[in-house]
C-alpha positions as CSV (number, residue, x, y, z in Angstrom):
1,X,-4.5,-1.9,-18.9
2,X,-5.0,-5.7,-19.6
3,X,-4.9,-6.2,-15.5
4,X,-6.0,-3.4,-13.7
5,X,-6.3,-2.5,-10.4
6,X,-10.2,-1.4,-9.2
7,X,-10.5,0.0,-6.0
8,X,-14.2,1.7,-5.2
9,X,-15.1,1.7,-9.1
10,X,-11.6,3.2,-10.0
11,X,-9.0,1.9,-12.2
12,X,-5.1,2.1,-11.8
13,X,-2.7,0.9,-14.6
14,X,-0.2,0.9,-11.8
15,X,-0.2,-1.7,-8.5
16,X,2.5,0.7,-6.7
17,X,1.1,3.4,-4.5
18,X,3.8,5.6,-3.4
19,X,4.2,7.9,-0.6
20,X,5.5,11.7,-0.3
21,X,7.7,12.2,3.0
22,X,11.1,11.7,4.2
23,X,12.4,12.7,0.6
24,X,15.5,14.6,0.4
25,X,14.2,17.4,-1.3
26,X,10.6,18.0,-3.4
27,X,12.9,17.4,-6.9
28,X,13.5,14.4,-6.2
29,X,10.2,13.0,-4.8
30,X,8.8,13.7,-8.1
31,X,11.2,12.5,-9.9
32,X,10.7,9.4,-8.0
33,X,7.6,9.6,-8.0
34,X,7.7,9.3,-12.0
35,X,10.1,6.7,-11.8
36,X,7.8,4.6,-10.0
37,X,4.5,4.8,-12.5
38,X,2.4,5.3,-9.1
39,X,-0.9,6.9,-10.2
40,X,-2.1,7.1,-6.5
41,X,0.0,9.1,-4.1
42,X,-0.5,9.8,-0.4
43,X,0.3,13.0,2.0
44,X,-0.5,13.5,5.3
45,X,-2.9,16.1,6.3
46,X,-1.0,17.2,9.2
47,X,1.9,17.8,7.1
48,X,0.7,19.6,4.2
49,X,-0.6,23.4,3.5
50,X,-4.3,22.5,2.2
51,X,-4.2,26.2,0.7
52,X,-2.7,24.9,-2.7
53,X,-0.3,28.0,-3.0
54,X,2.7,27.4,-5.2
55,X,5.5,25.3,-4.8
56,X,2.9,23.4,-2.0
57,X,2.6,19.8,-2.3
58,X,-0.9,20.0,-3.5
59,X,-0.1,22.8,-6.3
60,X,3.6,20.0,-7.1
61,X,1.1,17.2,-7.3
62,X,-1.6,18.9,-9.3
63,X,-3.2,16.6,-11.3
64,X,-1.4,14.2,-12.4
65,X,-1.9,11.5,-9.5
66,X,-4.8,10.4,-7.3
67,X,-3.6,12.0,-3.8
68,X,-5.1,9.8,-1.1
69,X,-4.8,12.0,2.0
70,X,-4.1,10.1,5.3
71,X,-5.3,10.6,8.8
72,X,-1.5,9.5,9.8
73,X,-1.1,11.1,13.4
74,X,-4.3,10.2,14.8
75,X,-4.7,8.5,18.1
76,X,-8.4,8.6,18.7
77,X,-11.8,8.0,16.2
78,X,-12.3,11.8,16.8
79,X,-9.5,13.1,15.6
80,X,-9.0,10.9,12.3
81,X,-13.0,11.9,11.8
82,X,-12.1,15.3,11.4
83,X,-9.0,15.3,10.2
84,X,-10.5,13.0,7.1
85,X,-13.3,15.7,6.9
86,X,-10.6,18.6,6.8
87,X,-8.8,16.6,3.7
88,X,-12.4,16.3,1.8
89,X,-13.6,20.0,2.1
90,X,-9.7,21.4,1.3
91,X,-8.7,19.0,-0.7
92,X,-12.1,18.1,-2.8
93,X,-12.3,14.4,-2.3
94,X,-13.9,11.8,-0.3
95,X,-11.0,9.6,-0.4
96,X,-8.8,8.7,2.7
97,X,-6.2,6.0,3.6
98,X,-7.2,6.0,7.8
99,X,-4.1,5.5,10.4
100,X,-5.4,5.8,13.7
101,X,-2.5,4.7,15.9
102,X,-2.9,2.8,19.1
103,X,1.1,2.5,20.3
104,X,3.2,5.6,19.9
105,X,6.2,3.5,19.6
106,X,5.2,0.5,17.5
107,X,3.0,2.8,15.3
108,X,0.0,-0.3,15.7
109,X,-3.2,0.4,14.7
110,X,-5.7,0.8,17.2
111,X,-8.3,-1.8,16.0
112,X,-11.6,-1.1,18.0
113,X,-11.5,2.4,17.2
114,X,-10.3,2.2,13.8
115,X,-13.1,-0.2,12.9
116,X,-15.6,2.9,14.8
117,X,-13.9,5.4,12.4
118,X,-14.1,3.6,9.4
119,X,-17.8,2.8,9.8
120,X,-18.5,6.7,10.9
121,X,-16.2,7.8,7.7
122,X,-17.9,5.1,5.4
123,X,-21.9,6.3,6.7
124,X,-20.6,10.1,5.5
125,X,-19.8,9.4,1.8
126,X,-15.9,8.5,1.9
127,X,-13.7,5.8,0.1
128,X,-11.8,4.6,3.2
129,X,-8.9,2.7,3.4
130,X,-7.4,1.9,6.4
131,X,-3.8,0.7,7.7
132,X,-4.5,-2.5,9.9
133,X,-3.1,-5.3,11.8
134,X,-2.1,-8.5,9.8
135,X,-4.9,-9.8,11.1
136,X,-7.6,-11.5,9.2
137,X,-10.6,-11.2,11.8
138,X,-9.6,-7.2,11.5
139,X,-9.6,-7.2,8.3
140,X,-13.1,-8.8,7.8
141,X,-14.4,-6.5,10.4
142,X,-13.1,-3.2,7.9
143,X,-14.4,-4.9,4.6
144,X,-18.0,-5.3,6.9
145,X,-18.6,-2.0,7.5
146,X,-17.9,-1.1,3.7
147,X,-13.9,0.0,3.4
148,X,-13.0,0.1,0.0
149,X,-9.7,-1.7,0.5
150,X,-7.8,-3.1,3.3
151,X,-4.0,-2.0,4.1
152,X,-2.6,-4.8,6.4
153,X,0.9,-4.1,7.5
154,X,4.2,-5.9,6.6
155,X,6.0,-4.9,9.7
156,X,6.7,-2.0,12.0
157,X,6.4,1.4,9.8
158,X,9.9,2.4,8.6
159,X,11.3,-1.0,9.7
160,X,12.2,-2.3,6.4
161,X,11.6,-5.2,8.0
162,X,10.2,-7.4,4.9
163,X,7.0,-9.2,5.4
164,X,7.0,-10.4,8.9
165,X,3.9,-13.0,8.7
166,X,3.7,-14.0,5.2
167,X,1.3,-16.5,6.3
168,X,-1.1,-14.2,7.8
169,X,-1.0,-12.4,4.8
170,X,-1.6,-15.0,2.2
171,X,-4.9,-16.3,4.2
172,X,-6.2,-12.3,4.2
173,X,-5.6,-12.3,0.3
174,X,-7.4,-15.6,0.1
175,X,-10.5,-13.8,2.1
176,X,-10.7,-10.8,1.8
177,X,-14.1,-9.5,-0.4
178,X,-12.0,-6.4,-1.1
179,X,-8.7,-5.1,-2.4
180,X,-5.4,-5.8,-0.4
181,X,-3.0,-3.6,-0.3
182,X,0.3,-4.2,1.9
183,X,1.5,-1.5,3.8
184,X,4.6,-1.0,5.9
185,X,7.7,-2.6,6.3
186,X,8.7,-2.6,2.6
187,X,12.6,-2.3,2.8
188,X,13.6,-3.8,-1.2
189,X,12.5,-5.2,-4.2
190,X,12.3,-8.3,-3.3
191,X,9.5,-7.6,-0.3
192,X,7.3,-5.9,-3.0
193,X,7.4,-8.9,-5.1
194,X,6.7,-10.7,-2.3
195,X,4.3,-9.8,-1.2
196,X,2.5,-9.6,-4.5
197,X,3.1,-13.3,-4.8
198,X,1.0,-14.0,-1.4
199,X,-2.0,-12.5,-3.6
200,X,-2.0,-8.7,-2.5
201,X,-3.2,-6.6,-5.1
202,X,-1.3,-3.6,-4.6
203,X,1.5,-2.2,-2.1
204,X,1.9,1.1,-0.5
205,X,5.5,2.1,-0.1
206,X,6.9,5.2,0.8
207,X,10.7,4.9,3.3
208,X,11.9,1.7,1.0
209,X,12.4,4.8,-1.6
210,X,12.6,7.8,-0.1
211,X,15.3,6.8,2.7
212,X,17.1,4.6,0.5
213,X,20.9,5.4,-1.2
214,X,19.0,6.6,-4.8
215,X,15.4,6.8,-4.5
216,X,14.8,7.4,-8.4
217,X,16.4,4.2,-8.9
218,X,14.8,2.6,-5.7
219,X,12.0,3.4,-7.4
220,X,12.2,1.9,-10.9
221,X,13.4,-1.2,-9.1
222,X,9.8,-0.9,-6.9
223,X,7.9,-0.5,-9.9
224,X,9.3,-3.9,-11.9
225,X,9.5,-6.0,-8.2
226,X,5.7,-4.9,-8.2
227,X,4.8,-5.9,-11.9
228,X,7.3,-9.3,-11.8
229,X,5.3,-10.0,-8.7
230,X,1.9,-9.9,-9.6
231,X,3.0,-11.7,-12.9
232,X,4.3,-14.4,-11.1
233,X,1.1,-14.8,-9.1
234,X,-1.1,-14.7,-11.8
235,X,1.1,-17.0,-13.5
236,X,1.0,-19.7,-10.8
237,X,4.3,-20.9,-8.5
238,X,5.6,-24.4,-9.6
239,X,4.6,-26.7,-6.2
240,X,7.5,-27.3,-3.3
241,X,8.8,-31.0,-3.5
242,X,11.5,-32.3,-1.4
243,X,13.6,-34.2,-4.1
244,X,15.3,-33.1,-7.3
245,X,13.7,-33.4,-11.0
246,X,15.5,-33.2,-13.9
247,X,14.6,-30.6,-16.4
248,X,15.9,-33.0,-19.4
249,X,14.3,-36.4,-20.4
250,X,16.5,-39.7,-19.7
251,X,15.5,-41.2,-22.7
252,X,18.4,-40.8,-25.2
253,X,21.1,-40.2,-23.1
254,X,24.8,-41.2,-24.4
255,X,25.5,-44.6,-23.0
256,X,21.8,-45.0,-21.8
């Protein structure tokens, strides 16, 4: 764990966090999930049985990954309140990723009440960690009222879109006091790497995998895009120049 990833005094070996739906079958999701050396996973409340009987995804899960419930669902600061208190007392944790969606269609955040619900979350004990616009104004607002990490979207959920304002993106890395975490719009490898280039320090990705031809294999792909990616960064990009620069010295050439 030479470059770990801390998010509210916790620390991941793995940069990948990996969703749970839209997987053919539960056999799969965990084997996917295993392919993908995701330590965090998340589920949504409203699709789960919080009883932990077996065969649920709770009793699947047990403990072998950090589940980080989500609000996902949620239109108004109300509902997403409650629904993150429902996960705690169930579930026995004060973590939550908060989606509280202002379009039905675009699945957009609602920003004013999302920064409400993350300070009202935040003042009752919980590691919050809310899906947002690409937006860096947003995103200092949720850091401000104490979120543990920020979750700025790609593109449209489920889009597969790629990384629609890598600019944006790269200036709320660059800012942000806390942990960036791009979510949404993953469709390949490449996009993960991507955006671990721009300076996130972690994706979320769930349809890239689970939708895709062999999610097992999608997600061993997701888990080297993620590491190459944040290898890369750390390494440093070679700058962009606009002529050519030979790899090889003159000196010494035949006939020179």
């Amino acid at each position: 764990m030479a470059d770990p990833l801390v998010i509210a005094g916790a620390t991941f070996s793995s940069r990948l966090i990996a969703g749970t739906a839209r997987f053919p079958n539960q056999q799969v999701m965990l084997d996917a999930l295993e392919a993908s050396g995701a330590e965090m996973v998340t589920a949504s409340i409203r699709r789960i049985s919080l009883e932990g009987y077996s065969g649920s995804l709770i009793d699947l899960l047990g403990d072998k990954y950090r589940i980080l419930p989500n609000t996902a669902g949620c239109v108004t600061a109300r509902d997403a309140i409650l629904t993150a208190e429902l996960a705690r007392e169930a579930l026995n944790t004060n973590w939550v990723k908060l989606e509280l969606i202002g379009d039905r269609e675009l699945l957009y955040p609602d920003v004013e009440q999302l920064v409400h619900a993350a300070d009202e979350l935040v003042r009752k004990g919980f590691i919050v960690m809310p899906y947002c616009n690409e937006d860096p104004v947003s995103c200092q607002k949720l850091a401000d009222v104490g979120c543990a990490a920020v979750m700025p979207l790609g593109s449209l959920i489920g889009s597969g879109m790629g990384i629609a304002n890598p600019a944006a993106i790269e200036l709320i890395c660059s800012r942000s006091p806390v942990p960036v975490v791009l979510d949404a719009g993953i469709g390949t490898a490449s996009d993960a790497a991507q955006a671990m280039e721009l300076g996130c320090d972690a994706v979320m990705i769930d349809t890239a995998i689970a939708k895709s031809h062999d999610p097992v294999r999608m997600a061993a792909g997701m888990r080297a895009a993620v590491e190459g990616g944040r290898l890369a960064r750390l390494a440093g990009r070679i700058p962009k120049q606009r002529f050519a620069e030979p790899s090889s010295p003159q000196l010494g050439l035949v006939g020179s």
